[in-house]
C-alpha positions in Angstrom: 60.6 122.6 112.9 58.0 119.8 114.3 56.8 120.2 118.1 59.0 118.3 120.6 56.7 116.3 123.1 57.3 117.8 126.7 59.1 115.6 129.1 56.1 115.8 131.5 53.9 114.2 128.8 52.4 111.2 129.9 53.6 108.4 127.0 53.1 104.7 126.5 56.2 102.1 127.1 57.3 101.8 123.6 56.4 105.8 122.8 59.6 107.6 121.1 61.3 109.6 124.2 62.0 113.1 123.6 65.2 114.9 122.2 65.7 118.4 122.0 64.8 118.3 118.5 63.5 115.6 115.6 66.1 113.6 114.2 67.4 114.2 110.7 66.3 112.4 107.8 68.8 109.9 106.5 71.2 111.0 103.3 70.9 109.0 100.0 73.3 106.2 100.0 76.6 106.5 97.8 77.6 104.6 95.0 78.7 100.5 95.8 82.0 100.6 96.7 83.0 98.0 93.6 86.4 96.9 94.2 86.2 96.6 97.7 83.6 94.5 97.8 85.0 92.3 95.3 88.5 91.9 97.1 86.3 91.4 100.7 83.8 88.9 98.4 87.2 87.4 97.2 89.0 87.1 100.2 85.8 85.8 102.2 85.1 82.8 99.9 89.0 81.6 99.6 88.6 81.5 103.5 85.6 80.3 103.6 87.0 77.0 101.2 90.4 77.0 103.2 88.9 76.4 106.7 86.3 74.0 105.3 88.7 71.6 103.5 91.4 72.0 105.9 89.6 72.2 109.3 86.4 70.5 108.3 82.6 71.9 108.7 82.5 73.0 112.0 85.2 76.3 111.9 83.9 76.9 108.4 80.1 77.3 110.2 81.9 79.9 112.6 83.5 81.6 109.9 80.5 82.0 108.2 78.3 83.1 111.6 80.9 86.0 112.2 80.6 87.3 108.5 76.9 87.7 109.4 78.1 89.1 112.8 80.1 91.7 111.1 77.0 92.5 108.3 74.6 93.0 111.5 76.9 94.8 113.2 77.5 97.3 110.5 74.0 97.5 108.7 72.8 98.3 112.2 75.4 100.6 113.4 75.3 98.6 116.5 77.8 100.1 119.5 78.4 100.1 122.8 81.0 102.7 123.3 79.0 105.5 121.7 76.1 104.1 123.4 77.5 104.5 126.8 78.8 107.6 125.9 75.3 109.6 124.8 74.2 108.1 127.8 76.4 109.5 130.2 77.5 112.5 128.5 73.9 114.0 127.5 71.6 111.1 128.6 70.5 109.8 125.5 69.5 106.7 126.1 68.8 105.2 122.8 71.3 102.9 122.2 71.3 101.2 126.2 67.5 100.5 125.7 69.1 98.5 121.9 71.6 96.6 124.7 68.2 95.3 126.5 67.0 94.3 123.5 69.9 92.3 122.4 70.6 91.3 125.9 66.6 90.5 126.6 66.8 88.3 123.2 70.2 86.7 124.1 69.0 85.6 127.1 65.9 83.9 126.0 67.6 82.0 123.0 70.5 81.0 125.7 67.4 79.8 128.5 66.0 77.8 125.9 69.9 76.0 124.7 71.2 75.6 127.6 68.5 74.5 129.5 67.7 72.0 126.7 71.4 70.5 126.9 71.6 70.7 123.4 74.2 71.5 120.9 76.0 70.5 117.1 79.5 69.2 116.3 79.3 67.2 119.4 79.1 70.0 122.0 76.8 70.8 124.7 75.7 74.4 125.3 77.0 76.0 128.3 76.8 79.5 130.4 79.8 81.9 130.3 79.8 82.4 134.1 83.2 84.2 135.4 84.2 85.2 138.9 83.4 88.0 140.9 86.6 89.8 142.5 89.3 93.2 141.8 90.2 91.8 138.6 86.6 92.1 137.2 86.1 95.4 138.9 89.8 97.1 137.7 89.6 95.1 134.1 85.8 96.2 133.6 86.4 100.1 134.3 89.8 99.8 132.4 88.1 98.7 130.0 85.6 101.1 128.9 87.9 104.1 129.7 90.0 102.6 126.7 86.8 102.3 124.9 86.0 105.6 125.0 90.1 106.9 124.0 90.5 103.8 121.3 86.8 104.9 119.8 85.3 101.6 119.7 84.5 98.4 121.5 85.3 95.2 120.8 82.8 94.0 118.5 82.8 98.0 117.3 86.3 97.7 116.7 86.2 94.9 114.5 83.9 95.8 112.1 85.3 99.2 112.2 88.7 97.5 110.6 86.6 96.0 108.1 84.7 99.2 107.1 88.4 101.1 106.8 89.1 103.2 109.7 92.3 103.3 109.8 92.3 104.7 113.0 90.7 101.6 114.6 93.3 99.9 113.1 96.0 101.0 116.0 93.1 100.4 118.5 93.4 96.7 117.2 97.0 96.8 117.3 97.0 98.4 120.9 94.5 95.7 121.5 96.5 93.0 120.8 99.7 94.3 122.3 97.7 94.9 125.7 96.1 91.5 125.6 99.4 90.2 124.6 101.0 91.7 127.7 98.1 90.4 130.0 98.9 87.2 128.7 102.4 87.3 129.8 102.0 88.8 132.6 99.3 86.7 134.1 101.0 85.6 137.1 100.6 89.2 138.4 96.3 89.0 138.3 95.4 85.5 137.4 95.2 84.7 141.5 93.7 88.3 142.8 91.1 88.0 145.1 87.4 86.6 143.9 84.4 85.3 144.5 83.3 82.0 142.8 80.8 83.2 139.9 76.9 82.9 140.5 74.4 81.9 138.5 70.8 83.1 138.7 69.7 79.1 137.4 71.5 78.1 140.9 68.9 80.2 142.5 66.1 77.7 140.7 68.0 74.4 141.4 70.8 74.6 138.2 68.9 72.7 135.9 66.4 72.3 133.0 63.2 74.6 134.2 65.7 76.9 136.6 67.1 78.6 133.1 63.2 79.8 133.1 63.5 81.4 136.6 67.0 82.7 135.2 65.6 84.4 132.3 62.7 85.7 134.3 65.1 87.7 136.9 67.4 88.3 133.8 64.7 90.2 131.9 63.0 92.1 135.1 66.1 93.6 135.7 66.3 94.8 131.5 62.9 96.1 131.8 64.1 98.4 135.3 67.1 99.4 132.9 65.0 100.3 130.0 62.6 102.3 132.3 65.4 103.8 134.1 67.0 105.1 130.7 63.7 106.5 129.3 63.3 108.8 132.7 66.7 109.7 132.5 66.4 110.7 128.8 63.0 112.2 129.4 64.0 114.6 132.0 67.6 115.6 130.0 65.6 115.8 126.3 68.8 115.3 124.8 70.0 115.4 121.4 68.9 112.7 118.9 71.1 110.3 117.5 72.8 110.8 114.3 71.7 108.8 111.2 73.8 107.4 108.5 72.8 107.1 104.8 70.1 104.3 104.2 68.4 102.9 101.0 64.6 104.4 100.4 63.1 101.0 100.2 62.9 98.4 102.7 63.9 95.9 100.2 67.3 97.8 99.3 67.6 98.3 103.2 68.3 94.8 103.9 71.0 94.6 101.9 72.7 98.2 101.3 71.3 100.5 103.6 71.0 100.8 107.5 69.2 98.8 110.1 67.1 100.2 113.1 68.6 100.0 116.5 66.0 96.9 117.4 66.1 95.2 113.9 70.4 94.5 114.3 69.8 93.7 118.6 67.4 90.3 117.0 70.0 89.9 114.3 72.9 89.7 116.6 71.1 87.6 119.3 70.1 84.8 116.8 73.6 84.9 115.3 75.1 84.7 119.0 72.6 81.7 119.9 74.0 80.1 116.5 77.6 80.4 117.7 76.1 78.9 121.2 75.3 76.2 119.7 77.7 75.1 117.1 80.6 75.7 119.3 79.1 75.2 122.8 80.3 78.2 123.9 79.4 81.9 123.9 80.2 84.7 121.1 83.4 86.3 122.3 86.4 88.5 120.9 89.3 89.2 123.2 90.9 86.1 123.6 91.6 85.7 120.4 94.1 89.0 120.3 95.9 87.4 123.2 96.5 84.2 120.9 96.9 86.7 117.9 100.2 88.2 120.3 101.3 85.3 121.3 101.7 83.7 117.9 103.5 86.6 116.6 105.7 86.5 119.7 106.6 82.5 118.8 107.2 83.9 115.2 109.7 85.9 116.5 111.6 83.9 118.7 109.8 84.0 121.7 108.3 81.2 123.6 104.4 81.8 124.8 104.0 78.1 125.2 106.0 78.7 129.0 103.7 81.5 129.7 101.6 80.9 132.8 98.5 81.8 130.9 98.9 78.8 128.4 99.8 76.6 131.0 96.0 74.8 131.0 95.5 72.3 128.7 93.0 74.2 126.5 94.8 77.4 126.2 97.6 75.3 125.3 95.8 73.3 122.9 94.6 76.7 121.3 98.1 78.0 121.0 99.4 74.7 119.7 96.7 74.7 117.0 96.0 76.7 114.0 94.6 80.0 113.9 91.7 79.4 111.9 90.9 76.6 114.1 90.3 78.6 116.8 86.8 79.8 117.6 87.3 83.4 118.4 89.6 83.8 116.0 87.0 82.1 112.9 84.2 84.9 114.1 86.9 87.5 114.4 88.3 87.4 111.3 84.4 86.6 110.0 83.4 89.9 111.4 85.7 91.8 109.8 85.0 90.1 106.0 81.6 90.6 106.9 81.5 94.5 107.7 84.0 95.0 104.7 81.3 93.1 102.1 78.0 95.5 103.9 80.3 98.6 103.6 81.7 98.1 100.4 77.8 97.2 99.1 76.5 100.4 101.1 79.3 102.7 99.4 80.8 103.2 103.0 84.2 101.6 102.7 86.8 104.1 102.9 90.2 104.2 103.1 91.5 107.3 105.6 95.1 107.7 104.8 95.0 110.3 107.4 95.3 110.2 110.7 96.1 112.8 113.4 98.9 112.4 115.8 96.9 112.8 119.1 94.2 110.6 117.8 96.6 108.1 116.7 97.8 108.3 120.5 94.3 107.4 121.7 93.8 104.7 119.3 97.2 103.0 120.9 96.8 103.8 124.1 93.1 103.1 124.3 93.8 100.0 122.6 96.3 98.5 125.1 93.9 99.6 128.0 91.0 97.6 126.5 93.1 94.2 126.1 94.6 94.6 129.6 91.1 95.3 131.0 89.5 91.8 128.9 91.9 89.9 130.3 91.7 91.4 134.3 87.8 91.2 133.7 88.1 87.8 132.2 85.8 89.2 129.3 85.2 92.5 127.2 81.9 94.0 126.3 80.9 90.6 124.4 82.1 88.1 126.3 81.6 89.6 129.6 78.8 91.8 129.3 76.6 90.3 126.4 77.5 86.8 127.6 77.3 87.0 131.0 74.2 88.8 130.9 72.5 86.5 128.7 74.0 83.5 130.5 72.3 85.0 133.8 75.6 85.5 135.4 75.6 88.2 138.1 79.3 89.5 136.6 78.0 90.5 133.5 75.7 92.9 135.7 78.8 94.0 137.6 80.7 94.2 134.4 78.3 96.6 133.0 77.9 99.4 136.1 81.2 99.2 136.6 81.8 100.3 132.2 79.6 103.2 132.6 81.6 104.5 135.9 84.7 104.1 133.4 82.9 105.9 130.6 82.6 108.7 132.4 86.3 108.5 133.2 87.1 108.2 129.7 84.6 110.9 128.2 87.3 113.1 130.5 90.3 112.1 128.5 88.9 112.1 125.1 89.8 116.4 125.0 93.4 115.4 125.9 93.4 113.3 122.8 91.3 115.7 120.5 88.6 113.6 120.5 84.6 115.2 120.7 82.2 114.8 123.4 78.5 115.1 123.1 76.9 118.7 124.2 73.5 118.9 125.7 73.6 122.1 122.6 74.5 119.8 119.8 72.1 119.4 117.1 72.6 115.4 117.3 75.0 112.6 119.4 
């Protein structure tokens, strides 16, 4: 077996940090998964033609954007429940130090767009800034304890759906019923106690060359969180990560086999900055499940258009509208065709027919907690935490420390549900 480093070692910045032992080599990828991808190849270009002659160039860009969201996202494994979970549970940092990437990269491609003003389609690019009260601390630790019983995030459980968990599948159902119930019962948390949001560009005077000063507190604080996590992992030596089967070539990698950690962090961030851009607003998820609810709920006989939560003129406007004229729901539904077409390439797609009782439970139930918490917190782990970050908002901060206090909650629960939790012993995370 090769020699782990000591934890006392002196090592440079970007130097690998210790685990218990050397990570395993990655298995051979399996055969393409042939019918698969063609029904997702299928189904991705009849939507692709649908929203663009129907809803013109604009949803059919965001459609397109969240297919390559959902490739990145499953090429690159990229997670932030099982991220926050070998952090806390065994301190394996690997997959936080990815967030600062993402985030560090985010941030610098929003500085540069919103600072600049500029924007396609006739929008402007502008900061996701939210307030700063008991719904983002309840929603935020809600949250992530669902995370860690529903066994994915937001993003996570997206592309999860589109790889074939069927599992995830009731976490996305739980997630739109608990968003759907947020939604309706909005009256009871829209007006709790909350500070107005703040922006780090304020600090600098709000506009044009402030976005720099933003970016520059924005990415000293990811440098203190990547240092923080290598110490943390240094002095644990946990257990590696696992690794998934990957092509032997770099070439093959690209398009069938996985991505590293920091490779899918740029991806994502220049994919986000797109989305910035052509819609003018950030990459989120969760509000599209509440619309998701609410439309089924007018389908059967309901009426969501007297809900409180629909009551501005936008919200309105989106549940009035189409579905795939709604932003979310374009890079949603994007994400999902996506991560079926790079699973079906990388012979990943499966089906599982099979799913345990008490993990069905946790799906649910983890589910609901996670569209609740979005809409307390006024964001999930994308539009909250990835976008408020990046946007320099000081609730995407708060949104964050307040996850990892809920992931250690809901590492406690997974047992209850039969679900595993890392061991300092394990041979990986």
């Amino acid at each position: 077996m090769a020699t782990v480093t000591s934890a006392r070692t002196p090592r440079a910045l970007l130097a690998p940090v210790p685990t218990r032992a050397p990570a395993p080599q990655a298995p051979a990828l399996p055969p393409v998964s042939r019918a698969p991808l063609a029904i997702a190849a299928v189904v991705g270009v009849a939507l692709l033609a649908w929203t663009w002659t129907q809803h013109g160039t604009k949803p059919a860009v965001l459609l397109l954007l969240g297919m390559g969201l959902g490739a990145a996202l499953f090429h690159s494994r990229f997670g932030f429940t099982s991220a926050w979970r070998q952090l806390v549970a065994v301190g394996n940092g690997t997959g936080l130090r990815a967030h600062t990437v993402l985030l560090g990269a985010t941030a610098t491609i929003f500085a540069v767009l919103i600072g600049s003003g500029v924007g396609l389609f006739g929008t402007i690019a502008a900061p996701s800034a939210g307030k700063i009260g008991i719904g983002l601390l309840v929603g935020s630790f809600v949250f992530a304890v669902g995370m860690q019983l529903g066994g994915a995030c937001a993003s996570g459980t997206l592309f999860a759906v589109g790889a074939g968990q069927t599992s995830i599948v009731l976490t996305l159902g739980g997630f739109v019923a608990g968003s759907t119930l947020a939604a309706w019962q909005a009256p009871l948390w829209q007006d709790l106690p909350a500070l107005d949001p703040v922006l780090f560009a304020d600090w600098f005077g709000g506009t044009g060359w402030a976005w720099a000063g933003s970016l520059i507190v924005t990415v000293a604080a990811l440098a203190a969180v990547w240092a923080v996590s290598r110490a943390v992992q240094a002095r644990r030596t946990p257990p590696p990560v696992d690794v998934v089967p990957s092509a032997r070539t770099a070439g093959a990698r690209m398009v069938r086999g996985s991505w590293p950690l920091l490779v899918g962090a740029l991806v994502l961030a220049v994919l986000g900055g797109l989305v910035l851009v052509v819609s003018g607003g950030a990459w989120g998820v969760t509000s599209a499940f509440a619309l998701w609810g609410a439309k089924l709920v007018g389908v059967l006989g309901g009426h969501p258009e007297t809900w409180a939560f629909y009551g501005p003129e936008r919200q309105a406007a989106s549940l009035a509208g189409p579905v795939l004229a709604d932003k979310t729901s374009l890079t949603n539904i994007g994400i999902i065709v996506g991560a079926a077409l790079a699973s079906a390439a990388s012979g990943a797609w499966r089906l599982h027919t099979r799913v345990p009782g008490n993990v069905a439970a946790g799906a649910l139930l983890g589910g609901i907690l996670m569209g609740v918490g979005a809409r307390l917190a006024g964001g999930c782990n994308i539009g909250a935490y990835l976008a408020g970050i990046a946007s320099g908002s000081l609730h995407g901060w708060i949104w964050g420390a307040v996850a990892l206090l809920g992931t250690w909650a809901g590492i406690r629960l997974r047992p209850v549900f039969g679900l595993g939790v890392p061991k300092p012993t394990d041979s990986v995370c």
